[in-house]
KOLGUDO-94302 format. One line per field, with one value per residue (C-alpha): residue in three letters; x, y, z. Coordinates in steps of 0.1 Angstrom, whole numbers. Each point is the difference from the previous one (the first is absolute). Layout:
! residues N
resn = c(ala ...)
c1 = c(X ...)
c2 = c(Y ...)
c3 = c(Z ...)
***
This chain:
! residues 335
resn = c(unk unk unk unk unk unk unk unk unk unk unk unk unk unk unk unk unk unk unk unk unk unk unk unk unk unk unk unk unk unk unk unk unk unk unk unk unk unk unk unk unk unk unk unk unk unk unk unk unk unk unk unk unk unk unk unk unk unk unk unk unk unk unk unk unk unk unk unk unk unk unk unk unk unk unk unk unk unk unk unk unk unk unk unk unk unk unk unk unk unk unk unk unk unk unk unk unk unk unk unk unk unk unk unk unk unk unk unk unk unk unk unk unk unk unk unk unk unk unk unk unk unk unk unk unk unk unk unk unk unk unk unk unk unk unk unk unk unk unk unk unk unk unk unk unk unk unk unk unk unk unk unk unk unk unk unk unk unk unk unk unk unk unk unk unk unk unk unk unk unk unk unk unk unk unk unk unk unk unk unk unk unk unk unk unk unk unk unk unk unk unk unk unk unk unk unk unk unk unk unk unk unk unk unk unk unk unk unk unk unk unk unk unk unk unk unk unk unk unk unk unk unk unk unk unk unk unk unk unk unk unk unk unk unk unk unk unk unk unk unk unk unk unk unk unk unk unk unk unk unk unk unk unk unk unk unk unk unk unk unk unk unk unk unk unk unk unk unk unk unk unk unk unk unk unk unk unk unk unk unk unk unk unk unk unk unk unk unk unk unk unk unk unk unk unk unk unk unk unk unk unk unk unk unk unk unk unk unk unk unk unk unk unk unk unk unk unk unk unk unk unk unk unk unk unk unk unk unk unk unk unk unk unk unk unk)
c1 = c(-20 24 8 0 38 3 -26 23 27 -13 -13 32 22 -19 -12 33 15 5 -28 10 25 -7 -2 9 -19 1 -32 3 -30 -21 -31 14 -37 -3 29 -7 -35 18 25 -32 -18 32 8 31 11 5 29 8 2 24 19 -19 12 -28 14 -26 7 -7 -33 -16 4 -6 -32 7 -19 23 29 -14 -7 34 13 -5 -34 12 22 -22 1 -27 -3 25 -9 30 -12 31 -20 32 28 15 22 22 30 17 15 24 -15 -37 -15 -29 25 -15 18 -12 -1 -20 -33 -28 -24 -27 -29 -19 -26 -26 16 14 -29 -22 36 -3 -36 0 36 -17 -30 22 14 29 6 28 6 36 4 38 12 25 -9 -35 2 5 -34 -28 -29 20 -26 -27 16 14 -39 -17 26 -1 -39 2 33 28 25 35 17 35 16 41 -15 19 -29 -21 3 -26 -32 12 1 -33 -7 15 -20 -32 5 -17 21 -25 9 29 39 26 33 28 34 32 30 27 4 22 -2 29 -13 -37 16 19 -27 -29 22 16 -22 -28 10 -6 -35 -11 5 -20 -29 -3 2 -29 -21 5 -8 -32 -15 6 14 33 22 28 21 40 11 37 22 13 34 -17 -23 25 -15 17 -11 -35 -1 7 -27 -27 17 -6 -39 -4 6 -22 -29 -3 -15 28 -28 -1 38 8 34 -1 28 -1 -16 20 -26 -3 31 15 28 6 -24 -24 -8 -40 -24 -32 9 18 -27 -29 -18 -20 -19 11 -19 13 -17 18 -15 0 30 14 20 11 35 -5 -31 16 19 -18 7 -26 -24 -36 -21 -2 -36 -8 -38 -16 26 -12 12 36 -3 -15 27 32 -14 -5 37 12 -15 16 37 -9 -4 27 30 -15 1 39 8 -11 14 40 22 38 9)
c2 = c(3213 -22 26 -13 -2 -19 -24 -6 -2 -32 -13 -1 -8 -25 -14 -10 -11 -38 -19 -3 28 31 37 32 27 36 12 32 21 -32 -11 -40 -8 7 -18 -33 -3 1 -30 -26 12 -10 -26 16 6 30 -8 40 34 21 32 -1 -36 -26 -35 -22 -39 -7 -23 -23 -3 -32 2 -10 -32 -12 7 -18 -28 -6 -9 -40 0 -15 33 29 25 -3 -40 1 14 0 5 12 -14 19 7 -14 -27 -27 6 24 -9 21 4 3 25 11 8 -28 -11 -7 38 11 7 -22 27 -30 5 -25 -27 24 25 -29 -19 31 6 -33 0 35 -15 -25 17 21 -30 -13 -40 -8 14 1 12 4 23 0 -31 -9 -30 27 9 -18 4 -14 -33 27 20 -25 -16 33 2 -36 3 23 -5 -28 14 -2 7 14 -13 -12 -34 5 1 -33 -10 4 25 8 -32 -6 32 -16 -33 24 13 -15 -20 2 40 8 -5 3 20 -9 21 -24 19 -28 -40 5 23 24 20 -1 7 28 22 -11 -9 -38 -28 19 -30 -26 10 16 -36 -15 21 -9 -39 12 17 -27 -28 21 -4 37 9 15 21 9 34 9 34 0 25 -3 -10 -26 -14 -24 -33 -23 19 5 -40 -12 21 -14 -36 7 13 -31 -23 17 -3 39 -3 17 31 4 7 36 19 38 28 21 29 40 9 0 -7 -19 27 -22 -15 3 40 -3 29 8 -3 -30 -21 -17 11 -22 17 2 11 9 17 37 -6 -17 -1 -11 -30 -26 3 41 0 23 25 33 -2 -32 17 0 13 2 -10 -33 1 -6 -21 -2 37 -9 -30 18 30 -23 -15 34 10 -35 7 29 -8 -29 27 24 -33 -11 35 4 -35 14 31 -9 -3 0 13)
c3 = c(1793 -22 -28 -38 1 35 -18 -28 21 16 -29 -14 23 19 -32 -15 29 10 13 40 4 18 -20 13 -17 9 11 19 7 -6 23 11 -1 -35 -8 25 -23 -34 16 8 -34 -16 17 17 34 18 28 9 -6 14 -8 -29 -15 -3 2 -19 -5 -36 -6 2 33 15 22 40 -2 -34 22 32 -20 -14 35 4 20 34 4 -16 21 28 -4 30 33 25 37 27 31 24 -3 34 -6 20 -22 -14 -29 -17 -34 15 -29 25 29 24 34 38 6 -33 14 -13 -21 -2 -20 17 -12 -1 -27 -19 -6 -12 -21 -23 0 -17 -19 -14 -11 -20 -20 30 -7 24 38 16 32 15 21 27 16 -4 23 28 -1 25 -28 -31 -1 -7 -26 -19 6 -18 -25 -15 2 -29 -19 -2 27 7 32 6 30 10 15 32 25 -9 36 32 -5 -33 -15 16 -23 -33 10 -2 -35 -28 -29 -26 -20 23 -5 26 -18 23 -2 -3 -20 -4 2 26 29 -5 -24 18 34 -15 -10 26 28 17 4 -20 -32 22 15 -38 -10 31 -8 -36 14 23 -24 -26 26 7 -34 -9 -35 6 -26 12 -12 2 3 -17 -12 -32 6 24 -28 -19 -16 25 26 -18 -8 30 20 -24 9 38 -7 -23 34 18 -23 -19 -30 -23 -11 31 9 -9 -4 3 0 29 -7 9 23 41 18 -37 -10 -34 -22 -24 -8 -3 -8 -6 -37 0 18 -11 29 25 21 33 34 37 28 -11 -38 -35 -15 -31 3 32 -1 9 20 21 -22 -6 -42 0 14 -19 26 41 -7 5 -16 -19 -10 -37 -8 9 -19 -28 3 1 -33 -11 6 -10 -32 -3 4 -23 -25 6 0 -33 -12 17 -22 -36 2 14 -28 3 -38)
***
């Protein structure tokens, strides 16, 4: 039971405390129950209770959906379903945030699994399908996932344009145009930089393949990786100059930092917290983001269905973190 006093307590202190910051009221001896229902009848939330301190974020408390909704809708969490079709890879380029090379073994999930896996995606409010991996070109039944996918969502897929030649550009030739984009990795204008991180002569036949693909009718973006002391405007202008010959619309030429994750050592630090999460599935489970689809601390869940409750718990913990940073904002104060 929550004695007269404890009631008081939180009255009190909760009460007069600033809209969005978190309280800590003593509460020894008190059932957490008791004390979680007096949070929702006043519109509080109850984040903890341990060693006998409850930490309550002071009401109102923005409902999940009022937070979900403030994200722009094309990147609400869940309106983005990332697919790693393997991991096996025929480079092995040294920033590779999921660890991919020759000798990573493939962990497909096959066109069975990922068909069932955007179906139930998009029944659960899924609007766009991305599937990377690795190398997706490796695999002998891409034409008939990238066939299921675009059959139920617009679809993009990942691939470093270097194998567009024999069976597997037969296998490009296959895919539909209509709903599907090709996103093609090219880091520089010029191949030093490119050949630096992904290895020689990978520039030159990056650059072939978006020709190829282009000259195939497919909509191509294309994304560079760059560190940030590699990301200078010349540098920056002249690579949009280059993808501006060959015919990339410029919302479709992307420039990204390299993220700390895989074999990167530098780079962007990305967590859990600091991500707007796009949920993100591989043959070992869903996870949290793309860019650490193999790191154990984005790990949702090592189920893969029903897809709909990991969608519906990374919302849930999105939702949460949303709360707690806005609550960490109101309440720093230097003086």
């Amino acid at each position: 039971m929550v004695s007269g006093g404890i009631l008081l307590d939180l009255v009190e202190r909760v009460g007069g405390a600033v809209v969005g910051s978190i309280v800590e009221v003593p509460v020894a001896g008190a059932d957490p129950a008791v004390i979680e229902r007096w949070c929702e009848r006043s519109g509080h939330r109850l984040l903890s209770v341990e060693g006998g301190t409850a930490r309550i974020l002071r009401g109102p408390v923005p409902d999940d959906e009022a937070i979900l909704s403030s994200v722009p809708a094309d990147r609400r969490p869940g309106a983005r379903l990332w697919i790693y079709t393997n991991f096996d890879c025929n480079l092995a380029c040294d920033y590779c945030c999921a660890k991919s090379s020759p000798q990573t073994e493939r962990r497909a999930i096959g066109p069975e699994l990922i068909e069932r896996l955007v179906e139930e995606g998009v029944s659960s409010g899924v609007s766009e399908v991305f599937l990377t991996g690795g190398e997706p070109f490796l695999l002998p039944d891409l034409d008939q996932i990238v066939s299921a996918c675009v059959k139920r969502a617009p679809t993009t897929l990942l691939t470093n344009g270097m194998l567009f030649r024999g069976r597997r550009l037969e296998l490009l030739r296959s895919m539909p145009r209509e709903g599907l984009a090709l996103q093609i990795s090219l880091d520089s204008a010029t191949p030093d930089l490119h050949d630096r991180h992904r290895g020689r002569g990978t520039w030159q036949r990056a650059l072939d393949g978006i020709r190829t693909a282009v000259a195939e009718g497919f909509r191509v973006r294309v994304a560079a990786t760059v560190a940030a002391d590699e990301s200078g405007a010349a540098e920056s202008a002249a690579f949009h100059r280059l993808l501006d010959e060959v015919r990339i619309d410029r919302d479709d030429q992307v420039i990204r930092p390299i993220a700390q994750r895989g074999f990167a050592e530098d780079g962007v630090a990305l967590t859990v917290e600091s991500l707007i999460p796009e949920v993100t599935v591989t043959a070992d489970g869903v996870f949290w983001h793309p860019v650490a689809a193999d790191h154990e601390d984005q790990l949702v869940t090592r189920d893969l269905f029903p897809l709909g409750d990991a969608i519906e718990e990374v919302q849930r913990r999105f939702a949460d973190y949303r709360r707690e940073t806005d609550a960490a904002a109101q309440r720093f104060t230097c003086a």
